[in-house]
N, C-alpha and C positions, 0 to 999 in steps of 0.2 A: 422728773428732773426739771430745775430751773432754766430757761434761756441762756441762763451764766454757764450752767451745766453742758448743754447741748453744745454751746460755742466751743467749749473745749473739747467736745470730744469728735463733732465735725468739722470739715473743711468750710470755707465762707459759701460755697455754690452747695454743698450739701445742706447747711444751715436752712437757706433760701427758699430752696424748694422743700423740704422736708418738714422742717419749722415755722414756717411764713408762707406756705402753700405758692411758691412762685415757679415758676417755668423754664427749664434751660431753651436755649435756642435750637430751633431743628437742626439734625443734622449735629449737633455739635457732641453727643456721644458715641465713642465705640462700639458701646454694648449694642445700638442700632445694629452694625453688620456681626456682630457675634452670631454666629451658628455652627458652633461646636456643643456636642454635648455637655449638661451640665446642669447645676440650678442658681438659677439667681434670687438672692437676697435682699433683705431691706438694708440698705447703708448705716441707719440708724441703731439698729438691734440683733441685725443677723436675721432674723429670722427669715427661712424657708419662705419665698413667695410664688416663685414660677419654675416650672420647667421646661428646660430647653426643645419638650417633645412639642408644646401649647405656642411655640414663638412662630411667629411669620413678617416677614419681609410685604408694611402695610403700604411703603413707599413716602409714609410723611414725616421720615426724621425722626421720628424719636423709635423707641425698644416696643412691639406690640405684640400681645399673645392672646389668645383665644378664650384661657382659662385660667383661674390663676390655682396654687394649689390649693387642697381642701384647709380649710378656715383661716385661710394665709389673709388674706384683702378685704375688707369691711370696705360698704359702700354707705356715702353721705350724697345730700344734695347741696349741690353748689349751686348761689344764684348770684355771682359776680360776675363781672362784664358784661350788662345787662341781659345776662340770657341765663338759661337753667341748663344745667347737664349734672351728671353725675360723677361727684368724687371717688376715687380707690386710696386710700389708707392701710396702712398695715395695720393687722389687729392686736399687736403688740406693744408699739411704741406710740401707733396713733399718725406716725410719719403720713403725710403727703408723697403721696406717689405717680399721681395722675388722673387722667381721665377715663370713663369706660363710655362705650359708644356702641351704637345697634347696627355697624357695618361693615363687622369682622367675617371672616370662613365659618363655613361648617367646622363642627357639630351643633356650636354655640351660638352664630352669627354676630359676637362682640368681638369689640377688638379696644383691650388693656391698652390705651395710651399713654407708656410709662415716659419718665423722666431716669433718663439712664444715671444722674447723677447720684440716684437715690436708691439706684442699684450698689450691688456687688455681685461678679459669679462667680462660682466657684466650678471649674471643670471635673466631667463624670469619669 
């Protein structure tokens, strides 16, 4: 889909981070204290990304889980603000979704630093 395209079928803060790999402000999603069962999805496409069993309470503001589902989240490297970390994408639409990082819980020790914008959940 074109930019033209995307604008029209998401919000201007979905757009941003999804489309233009930009950042909501901590703390400014819901989905952060969501912990009801359920799964969450890409805002952009739907699809299937995490489940509510993989989430945990990281304390930095945004939605973060240990794992994402199976072949849900393609990883890229990111070297913007001059520093290196690792991108989370959907493997569907390509969306920007956040960051992964090597100082999550057990089993994994990552912790999915999502953009709850770029979420949707849907309860189990």
């Amino acid at each position: 889909m074109t930019d033209a395209d995307w604008q029209k079928r998401l919000t201007p803060a979905q757009f941003t981070v999804l489309r233009k790999h930009g950042t909501e402000r901590a703390g400014g999603s819901p989905l952060d204290k969501e912990y009801r069962p359920g799964i969450y999805h890409c805002a952009g496409c739907e699809l299937a990304l995490f489940s509510s069993e993989t989430k945990f309470d990281s304390g930095t503001g945004w939605p973060s889980f240990w794992a994402p589902l199976t072949n849900a989240v393609g990883t890229t490297t990111d070297r913007s603000f001059f520093m290196v970390r690792t991108e989370a994408h959907c493997t569907r639409c390509g969306g920007h979704l956040g960051h992964v990082f090597d100082d999550g819980p057990k089993p994994t020790g990552l912790r999915y630093c999502m953009n709850g914008v770029a979420l949707t959940f849907r309860r189990a």
